[in-house]
DSSP file (Angstrom, degrees, kcal/mol; ACC not computed):
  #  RESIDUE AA STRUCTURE BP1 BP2  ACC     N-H-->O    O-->H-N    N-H-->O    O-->H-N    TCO  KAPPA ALPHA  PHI   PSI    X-CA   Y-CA   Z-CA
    1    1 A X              0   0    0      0, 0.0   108,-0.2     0, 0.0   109,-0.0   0.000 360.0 360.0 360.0 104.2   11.6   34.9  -12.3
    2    2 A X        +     0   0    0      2,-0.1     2,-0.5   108,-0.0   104,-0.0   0.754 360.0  87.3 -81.9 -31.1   10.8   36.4  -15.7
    3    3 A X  S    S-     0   0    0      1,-0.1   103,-0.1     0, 0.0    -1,-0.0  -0.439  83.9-111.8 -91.5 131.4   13.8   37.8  -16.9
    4    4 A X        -     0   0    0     -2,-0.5     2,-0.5     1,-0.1     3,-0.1   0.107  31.6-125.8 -33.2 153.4   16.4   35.3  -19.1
    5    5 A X    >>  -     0   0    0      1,-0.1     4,-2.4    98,-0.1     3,-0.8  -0.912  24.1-124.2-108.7 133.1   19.6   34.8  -16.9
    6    6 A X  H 3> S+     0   0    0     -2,-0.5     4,-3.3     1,-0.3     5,-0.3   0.929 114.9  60.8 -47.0 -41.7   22.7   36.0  -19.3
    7    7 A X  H 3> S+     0   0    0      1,-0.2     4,-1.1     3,-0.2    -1,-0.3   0.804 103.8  49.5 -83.6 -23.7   24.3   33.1  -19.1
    8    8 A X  H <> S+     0   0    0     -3,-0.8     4,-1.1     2,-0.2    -1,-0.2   0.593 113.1  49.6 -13.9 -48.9   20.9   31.4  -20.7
    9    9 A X  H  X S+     0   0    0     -4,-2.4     4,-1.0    -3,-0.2    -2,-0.2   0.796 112.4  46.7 -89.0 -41.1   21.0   34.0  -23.5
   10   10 A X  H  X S+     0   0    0     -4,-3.3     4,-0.6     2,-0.1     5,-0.2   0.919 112.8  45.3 -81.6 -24.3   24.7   33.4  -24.3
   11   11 A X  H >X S+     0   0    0     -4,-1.1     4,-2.8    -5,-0.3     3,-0.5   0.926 118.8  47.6 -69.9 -46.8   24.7   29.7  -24.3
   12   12 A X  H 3X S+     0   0    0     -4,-1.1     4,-1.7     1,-0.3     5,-0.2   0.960 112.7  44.8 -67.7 -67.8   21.3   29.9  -26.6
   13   13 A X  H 3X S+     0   0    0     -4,-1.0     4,-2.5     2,-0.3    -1,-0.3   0.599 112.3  50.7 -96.5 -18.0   22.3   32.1  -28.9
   14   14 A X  H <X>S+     0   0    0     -4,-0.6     4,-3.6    -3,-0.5     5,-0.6   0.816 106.8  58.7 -87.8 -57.5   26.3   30.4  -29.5
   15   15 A X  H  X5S+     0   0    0     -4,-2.8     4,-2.3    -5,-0.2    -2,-0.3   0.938 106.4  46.8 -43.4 -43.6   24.6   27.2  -30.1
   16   16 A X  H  X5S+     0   0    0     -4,-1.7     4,-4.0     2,-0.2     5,-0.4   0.977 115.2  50.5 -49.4 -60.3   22.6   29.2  -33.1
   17   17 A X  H  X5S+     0   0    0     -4,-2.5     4,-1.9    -5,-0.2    -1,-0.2   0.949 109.7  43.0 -52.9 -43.2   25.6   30.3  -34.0
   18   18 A X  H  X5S+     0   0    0     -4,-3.6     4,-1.6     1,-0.2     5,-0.4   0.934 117.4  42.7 -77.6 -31.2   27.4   27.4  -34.2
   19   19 A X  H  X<S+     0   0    0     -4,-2.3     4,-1.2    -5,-0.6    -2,-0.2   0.876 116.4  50.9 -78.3 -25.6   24.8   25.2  -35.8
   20   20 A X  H  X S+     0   0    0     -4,-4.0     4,-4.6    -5,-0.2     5,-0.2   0.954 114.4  41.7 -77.3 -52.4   24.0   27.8  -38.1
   21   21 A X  H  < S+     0   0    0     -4,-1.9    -2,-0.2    -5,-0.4    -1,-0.1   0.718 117.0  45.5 -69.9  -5.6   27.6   28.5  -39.2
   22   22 A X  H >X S+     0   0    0     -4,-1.6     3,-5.2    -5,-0.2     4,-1.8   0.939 110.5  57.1 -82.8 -60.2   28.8   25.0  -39.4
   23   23 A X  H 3X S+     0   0    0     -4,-1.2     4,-1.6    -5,-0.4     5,-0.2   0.846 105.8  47.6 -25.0 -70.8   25.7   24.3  -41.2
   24   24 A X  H 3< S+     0   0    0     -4,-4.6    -1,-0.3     1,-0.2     4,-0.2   0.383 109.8  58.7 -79.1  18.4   26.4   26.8  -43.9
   25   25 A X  H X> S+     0   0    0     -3,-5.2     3,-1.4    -5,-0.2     4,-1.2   0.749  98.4  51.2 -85.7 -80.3   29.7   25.6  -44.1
   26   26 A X  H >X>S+     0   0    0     -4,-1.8     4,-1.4     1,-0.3     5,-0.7   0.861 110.7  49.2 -13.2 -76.7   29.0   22.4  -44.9
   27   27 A X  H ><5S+     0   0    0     -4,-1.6     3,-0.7     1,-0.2    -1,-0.3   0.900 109.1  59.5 -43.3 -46.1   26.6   23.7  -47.8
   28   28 A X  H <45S+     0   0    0     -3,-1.4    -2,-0.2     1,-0.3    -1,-0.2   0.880  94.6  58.4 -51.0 -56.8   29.7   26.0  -48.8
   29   29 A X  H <<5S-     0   0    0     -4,-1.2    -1,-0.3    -3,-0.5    -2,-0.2   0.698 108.4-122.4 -71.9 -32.1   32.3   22.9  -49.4
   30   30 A X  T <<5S+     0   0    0     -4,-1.4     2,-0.2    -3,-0.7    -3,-0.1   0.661  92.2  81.4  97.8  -2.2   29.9   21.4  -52.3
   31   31 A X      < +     0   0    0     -5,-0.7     3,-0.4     1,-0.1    -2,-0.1  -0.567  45.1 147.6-135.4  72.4   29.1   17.8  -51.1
   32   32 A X  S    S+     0   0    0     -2,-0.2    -5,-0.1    -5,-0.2     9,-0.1   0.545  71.7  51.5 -86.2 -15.7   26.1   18.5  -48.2
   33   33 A X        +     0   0    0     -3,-0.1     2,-0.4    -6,-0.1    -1,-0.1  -0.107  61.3 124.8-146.4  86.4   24.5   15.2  -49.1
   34   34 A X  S >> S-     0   0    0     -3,-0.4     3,-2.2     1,-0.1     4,-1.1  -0.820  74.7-108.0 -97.2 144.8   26.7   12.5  -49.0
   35   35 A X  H 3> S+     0   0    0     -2,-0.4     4,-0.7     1,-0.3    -1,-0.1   0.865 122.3  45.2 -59.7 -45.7   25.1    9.8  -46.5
   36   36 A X  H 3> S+     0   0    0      1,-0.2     4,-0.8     2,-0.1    -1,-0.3   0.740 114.2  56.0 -79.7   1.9   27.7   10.3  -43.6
   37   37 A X  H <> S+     0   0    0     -3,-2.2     4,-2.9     2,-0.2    -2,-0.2   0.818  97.4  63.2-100.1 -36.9   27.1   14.4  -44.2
   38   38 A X  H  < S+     0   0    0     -4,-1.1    -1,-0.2     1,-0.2    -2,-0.1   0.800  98.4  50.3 -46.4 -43.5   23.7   14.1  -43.7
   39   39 A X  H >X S+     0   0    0     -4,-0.7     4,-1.0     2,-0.2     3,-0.5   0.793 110.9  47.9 -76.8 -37.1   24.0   13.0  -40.2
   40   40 A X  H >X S+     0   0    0     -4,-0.8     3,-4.7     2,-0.2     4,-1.1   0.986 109.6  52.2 -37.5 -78.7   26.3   15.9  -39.1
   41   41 A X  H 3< S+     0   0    0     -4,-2.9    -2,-0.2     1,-0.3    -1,-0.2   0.466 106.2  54.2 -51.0   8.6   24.2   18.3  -40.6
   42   42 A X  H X> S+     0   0    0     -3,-0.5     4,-1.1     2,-0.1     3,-0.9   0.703 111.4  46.8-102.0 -49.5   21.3   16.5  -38.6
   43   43 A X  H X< S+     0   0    0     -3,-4.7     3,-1.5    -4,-1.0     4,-0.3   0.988 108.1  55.7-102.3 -60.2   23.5   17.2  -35.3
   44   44 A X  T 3X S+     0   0    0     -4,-1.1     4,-0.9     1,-0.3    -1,-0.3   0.584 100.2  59.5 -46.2 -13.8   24.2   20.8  -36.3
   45   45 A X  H <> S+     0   0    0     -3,-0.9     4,-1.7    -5,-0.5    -1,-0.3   0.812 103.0  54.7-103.1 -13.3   20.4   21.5  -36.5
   46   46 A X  H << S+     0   0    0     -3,-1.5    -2,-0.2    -4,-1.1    -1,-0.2   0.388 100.2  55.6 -63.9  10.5   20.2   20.5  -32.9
   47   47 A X  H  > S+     0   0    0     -4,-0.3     4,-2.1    -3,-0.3    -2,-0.2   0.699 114.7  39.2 -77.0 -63.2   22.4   22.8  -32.1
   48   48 A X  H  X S+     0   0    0     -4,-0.9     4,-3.2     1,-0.2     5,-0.4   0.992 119.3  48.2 -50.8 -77.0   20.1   25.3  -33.8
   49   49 A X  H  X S+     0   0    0     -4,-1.7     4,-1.4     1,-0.3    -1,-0.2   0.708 111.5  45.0 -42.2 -39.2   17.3   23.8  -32.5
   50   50 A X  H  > S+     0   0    0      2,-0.2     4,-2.4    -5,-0.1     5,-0.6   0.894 116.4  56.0 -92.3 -74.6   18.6   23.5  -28.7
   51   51 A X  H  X S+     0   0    0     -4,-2.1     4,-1.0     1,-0.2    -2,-0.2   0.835 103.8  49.1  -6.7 -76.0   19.6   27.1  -29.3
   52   52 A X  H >X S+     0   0    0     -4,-3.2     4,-3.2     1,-0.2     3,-0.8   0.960 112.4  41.9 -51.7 -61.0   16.5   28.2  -30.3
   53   53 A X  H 3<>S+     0   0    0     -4,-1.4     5,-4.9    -5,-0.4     8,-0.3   0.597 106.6  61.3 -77.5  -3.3   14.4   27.0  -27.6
   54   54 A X  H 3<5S+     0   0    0     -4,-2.4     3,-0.3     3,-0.2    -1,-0.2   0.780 101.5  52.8 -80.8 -28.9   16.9   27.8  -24.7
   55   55 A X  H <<5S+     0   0    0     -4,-1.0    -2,-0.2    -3,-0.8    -3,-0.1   0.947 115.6  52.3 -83.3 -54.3   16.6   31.7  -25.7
   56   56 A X  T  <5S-     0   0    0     -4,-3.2    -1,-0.2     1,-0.2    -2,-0.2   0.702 111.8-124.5 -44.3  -7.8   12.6   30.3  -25.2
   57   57 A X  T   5 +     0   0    0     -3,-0.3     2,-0.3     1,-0.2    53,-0.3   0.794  51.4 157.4  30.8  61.4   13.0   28.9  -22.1
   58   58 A X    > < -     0   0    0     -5,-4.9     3,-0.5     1,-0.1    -1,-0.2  -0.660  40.0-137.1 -91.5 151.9   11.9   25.4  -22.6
   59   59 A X  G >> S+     0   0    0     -2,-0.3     3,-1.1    48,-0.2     4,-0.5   0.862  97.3  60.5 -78.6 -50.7   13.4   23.1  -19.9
   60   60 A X  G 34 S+     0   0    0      1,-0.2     4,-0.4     2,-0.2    -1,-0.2   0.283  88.3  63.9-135.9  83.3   14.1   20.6  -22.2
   61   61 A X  G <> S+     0   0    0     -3,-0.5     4,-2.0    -8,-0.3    -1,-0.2   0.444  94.8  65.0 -89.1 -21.1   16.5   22.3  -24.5
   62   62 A X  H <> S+     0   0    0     -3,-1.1     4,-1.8    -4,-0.2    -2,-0.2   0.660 106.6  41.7 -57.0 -42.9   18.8   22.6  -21.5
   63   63 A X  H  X S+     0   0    0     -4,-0.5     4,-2.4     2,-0.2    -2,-0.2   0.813 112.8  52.1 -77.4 -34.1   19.0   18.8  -21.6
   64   64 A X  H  > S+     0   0    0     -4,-0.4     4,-2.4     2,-0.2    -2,-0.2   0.989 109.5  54.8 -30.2 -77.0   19.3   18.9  -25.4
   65   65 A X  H >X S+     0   0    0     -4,-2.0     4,-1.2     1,-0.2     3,-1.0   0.862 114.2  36.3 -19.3 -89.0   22.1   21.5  -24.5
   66   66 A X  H 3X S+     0   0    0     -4,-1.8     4,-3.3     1,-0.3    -1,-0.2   0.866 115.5  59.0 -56.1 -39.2   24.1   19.1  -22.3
   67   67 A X  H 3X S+     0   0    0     -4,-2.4     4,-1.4     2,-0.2     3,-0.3   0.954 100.4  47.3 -52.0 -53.6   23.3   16.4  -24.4
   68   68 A X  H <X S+     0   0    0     -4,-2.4     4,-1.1    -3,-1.0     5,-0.2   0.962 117.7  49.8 -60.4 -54.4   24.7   17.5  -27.9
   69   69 A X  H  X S+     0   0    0     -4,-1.2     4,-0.8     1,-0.2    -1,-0.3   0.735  93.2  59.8-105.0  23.1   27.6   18.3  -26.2
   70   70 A X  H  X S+     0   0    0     -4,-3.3     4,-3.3    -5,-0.3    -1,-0.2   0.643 110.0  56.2 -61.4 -19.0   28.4   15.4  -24.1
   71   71 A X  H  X S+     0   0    0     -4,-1.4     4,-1.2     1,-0.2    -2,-0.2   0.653 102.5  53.7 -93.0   1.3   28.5   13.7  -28.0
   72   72 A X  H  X S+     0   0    0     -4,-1.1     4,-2.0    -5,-0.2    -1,-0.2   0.710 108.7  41.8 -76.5 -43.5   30.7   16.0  -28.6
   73   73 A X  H  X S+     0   0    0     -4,-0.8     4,-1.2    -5,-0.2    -2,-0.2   0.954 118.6  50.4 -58.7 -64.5   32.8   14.7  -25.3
   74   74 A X  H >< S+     0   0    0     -4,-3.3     3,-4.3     1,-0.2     4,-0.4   0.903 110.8  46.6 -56.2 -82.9   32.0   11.3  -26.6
   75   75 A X  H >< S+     0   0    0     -4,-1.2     3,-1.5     1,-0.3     4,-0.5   0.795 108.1  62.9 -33.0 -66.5   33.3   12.1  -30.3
   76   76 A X  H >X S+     0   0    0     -4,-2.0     3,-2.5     1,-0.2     4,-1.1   0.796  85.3  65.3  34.0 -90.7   36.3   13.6  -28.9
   77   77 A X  T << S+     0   0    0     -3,-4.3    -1,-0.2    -4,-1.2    -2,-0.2   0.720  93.4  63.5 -68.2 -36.4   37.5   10.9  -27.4
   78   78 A X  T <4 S+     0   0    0     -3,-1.5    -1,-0.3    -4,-0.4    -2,-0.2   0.573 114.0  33.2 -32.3 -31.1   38.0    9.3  -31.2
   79   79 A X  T <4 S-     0   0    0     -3,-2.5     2,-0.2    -4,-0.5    -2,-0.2   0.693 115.2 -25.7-118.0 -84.7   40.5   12.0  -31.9
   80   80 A X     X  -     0   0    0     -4,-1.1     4,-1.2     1,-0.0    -1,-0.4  -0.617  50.6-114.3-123.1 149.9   43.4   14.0  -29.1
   81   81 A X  T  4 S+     0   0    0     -2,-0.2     4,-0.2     2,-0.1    -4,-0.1   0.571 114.5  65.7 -34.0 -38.1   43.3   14.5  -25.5
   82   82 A X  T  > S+     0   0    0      2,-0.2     4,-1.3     3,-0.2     5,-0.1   0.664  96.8  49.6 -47.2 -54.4   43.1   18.0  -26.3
   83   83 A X  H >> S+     0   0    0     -7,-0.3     4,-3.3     1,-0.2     3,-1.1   0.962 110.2  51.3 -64.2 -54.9   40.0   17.7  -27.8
   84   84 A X  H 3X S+     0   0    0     -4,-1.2     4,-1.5    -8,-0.4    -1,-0.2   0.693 115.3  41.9 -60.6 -24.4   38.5   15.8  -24.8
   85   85 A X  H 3> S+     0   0    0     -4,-0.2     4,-0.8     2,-0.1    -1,-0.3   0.613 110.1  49.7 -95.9   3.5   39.6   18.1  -22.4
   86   86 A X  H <X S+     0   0    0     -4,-1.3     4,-0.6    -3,-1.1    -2,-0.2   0.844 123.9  39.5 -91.3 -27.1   38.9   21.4  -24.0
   87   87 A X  H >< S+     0   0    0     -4,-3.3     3,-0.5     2,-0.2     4,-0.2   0.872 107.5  62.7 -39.1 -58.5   35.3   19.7  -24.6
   88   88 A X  H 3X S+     0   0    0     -4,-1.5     4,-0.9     1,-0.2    -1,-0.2   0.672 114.0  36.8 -20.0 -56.1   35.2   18.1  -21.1
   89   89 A X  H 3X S+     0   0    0     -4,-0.8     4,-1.0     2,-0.2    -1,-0.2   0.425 107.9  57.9-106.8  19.9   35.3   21.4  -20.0
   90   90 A X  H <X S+     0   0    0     -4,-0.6     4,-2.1    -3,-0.5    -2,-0.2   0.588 112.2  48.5 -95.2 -41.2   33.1   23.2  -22.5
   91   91 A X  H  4 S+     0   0    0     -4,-0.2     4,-0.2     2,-0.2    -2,-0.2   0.710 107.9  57.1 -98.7  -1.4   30.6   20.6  -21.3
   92   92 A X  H >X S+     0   0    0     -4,-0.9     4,-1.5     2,-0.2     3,-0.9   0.985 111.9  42.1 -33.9 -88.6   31.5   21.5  -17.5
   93   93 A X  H >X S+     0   0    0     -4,-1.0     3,-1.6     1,-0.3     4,-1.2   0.829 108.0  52.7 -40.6 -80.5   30.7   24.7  -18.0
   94   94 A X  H 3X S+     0   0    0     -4,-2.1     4,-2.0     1,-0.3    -1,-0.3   0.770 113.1  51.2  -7.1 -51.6   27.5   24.4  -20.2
   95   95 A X  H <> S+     0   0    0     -3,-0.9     4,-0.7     2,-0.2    -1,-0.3   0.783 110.6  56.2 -91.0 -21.4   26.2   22.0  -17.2
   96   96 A X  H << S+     0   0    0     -3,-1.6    -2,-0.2    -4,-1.5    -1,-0.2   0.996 114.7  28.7 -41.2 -77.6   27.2   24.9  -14.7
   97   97 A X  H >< S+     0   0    0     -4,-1.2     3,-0.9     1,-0.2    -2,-0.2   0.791 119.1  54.6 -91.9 -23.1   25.5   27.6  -15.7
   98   98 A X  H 3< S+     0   0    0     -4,-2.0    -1,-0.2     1,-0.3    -2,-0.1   0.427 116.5  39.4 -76.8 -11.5   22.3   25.8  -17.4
   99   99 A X  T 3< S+     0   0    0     -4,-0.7    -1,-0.3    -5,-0.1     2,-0.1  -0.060  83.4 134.8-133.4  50.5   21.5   23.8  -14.0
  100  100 A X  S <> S-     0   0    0     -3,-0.9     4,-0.5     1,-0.1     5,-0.1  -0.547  72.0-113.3 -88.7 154.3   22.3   26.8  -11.7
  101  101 A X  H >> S+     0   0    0      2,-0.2     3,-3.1     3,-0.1     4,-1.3   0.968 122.5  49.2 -37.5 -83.5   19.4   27.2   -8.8
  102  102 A X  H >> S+     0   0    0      1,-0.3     3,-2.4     2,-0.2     4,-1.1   0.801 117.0  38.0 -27.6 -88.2   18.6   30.6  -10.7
  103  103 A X  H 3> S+     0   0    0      2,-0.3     4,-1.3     1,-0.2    -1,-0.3   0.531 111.2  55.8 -24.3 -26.6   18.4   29.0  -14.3
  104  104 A X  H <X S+     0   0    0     -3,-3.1     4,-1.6    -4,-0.5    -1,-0.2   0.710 107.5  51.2-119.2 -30.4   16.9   26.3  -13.2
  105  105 A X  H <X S+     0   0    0     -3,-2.4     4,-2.3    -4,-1.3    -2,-0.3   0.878 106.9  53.8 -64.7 -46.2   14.0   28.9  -11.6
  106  106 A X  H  X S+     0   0    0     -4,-1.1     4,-1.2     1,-0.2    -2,-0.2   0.905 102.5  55.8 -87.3 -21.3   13.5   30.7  -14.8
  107  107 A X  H  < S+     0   0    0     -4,-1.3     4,-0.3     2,-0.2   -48,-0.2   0.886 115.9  43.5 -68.7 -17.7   12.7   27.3  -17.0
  108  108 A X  H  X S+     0   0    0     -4,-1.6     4,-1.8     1,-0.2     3,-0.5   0.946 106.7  56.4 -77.4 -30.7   10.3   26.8  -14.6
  109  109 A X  H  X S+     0   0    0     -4,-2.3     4,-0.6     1,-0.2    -2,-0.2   0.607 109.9  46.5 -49.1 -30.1    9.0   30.1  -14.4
  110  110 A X  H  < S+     0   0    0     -4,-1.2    -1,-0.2   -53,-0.3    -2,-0.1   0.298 105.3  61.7-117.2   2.4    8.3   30.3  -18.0
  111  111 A X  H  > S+     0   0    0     -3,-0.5     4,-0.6    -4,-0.3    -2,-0.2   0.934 106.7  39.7 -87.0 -37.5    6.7   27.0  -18.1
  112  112 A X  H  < S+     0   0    0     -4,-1.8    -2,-0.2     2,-0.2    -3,-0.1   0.536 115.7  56.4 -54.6 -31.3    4.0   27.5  -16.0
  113  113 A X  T  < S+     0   0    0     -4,-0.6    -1,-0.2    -5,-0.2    -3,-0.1   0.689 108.4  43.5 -43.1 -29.6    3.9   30.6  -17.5
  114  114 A X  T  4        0   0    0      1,-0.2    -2,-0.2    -5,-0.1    -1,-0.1   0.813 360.0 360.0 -95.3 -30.2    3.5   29.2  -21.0
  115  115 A X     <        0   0    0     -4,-0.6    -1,-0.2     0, 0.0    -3,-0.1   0.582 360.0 360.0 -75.4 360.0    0.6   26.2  -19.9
């Protein structure tokens, strides 16, 4: 299976977006390196970063994926209910379509392609 699965190419490409546009937020507001700012912007370039290499179809940027936001789940949990279940299921979803049979066939397909 060569061809990207959509749901692969939208998840990749919304992480970019989100890590890129938080990121240049961040920069925007005038204080991007203040010690605790640093470490956000550190978690927003895996975001990029996870992004990037999902639209590649490295296998694990898909655990990256699930990872960033399950700290997102975790972090959450600090603030509302709200948060944790629109996350909760943000990170449902994410684990859905990124460890589907299919998906789970083209990161392999395109590693052994790539070796």
């Amino acid at each position: 299976m060569n061809k990207r699965p959509l749901s692969v190419a939208i998840i990749g490409w919304l992480y970019i977006a989100v890590g890129a546009i938080t990121f240049a937020y961040e920069f925007r507001s005038g204080h991007p390196f203040q010690y605790d700012m640093v470490w956000a912007e550190l978690v927003r370039l895996i975001a990029i970063v996870s992004g990037v290499y999902l639209l590649r179809g490295r296998n694990w940027a898909r655990w990256l994926a699930l990872a960033w936001i399950a700290f997102h789940v975790v972090l959450s949990a600090f603030h509302s209910l709200s948060q944790v279940a629109i996350h909760g299921m943000f990170c449902a979803a994410i684990a859905y379509f990124l460890f589907r049979p299919q998906t789970t066939l083209y990161f392999g397909a395109v590693r052994t392609q790539s070796t």
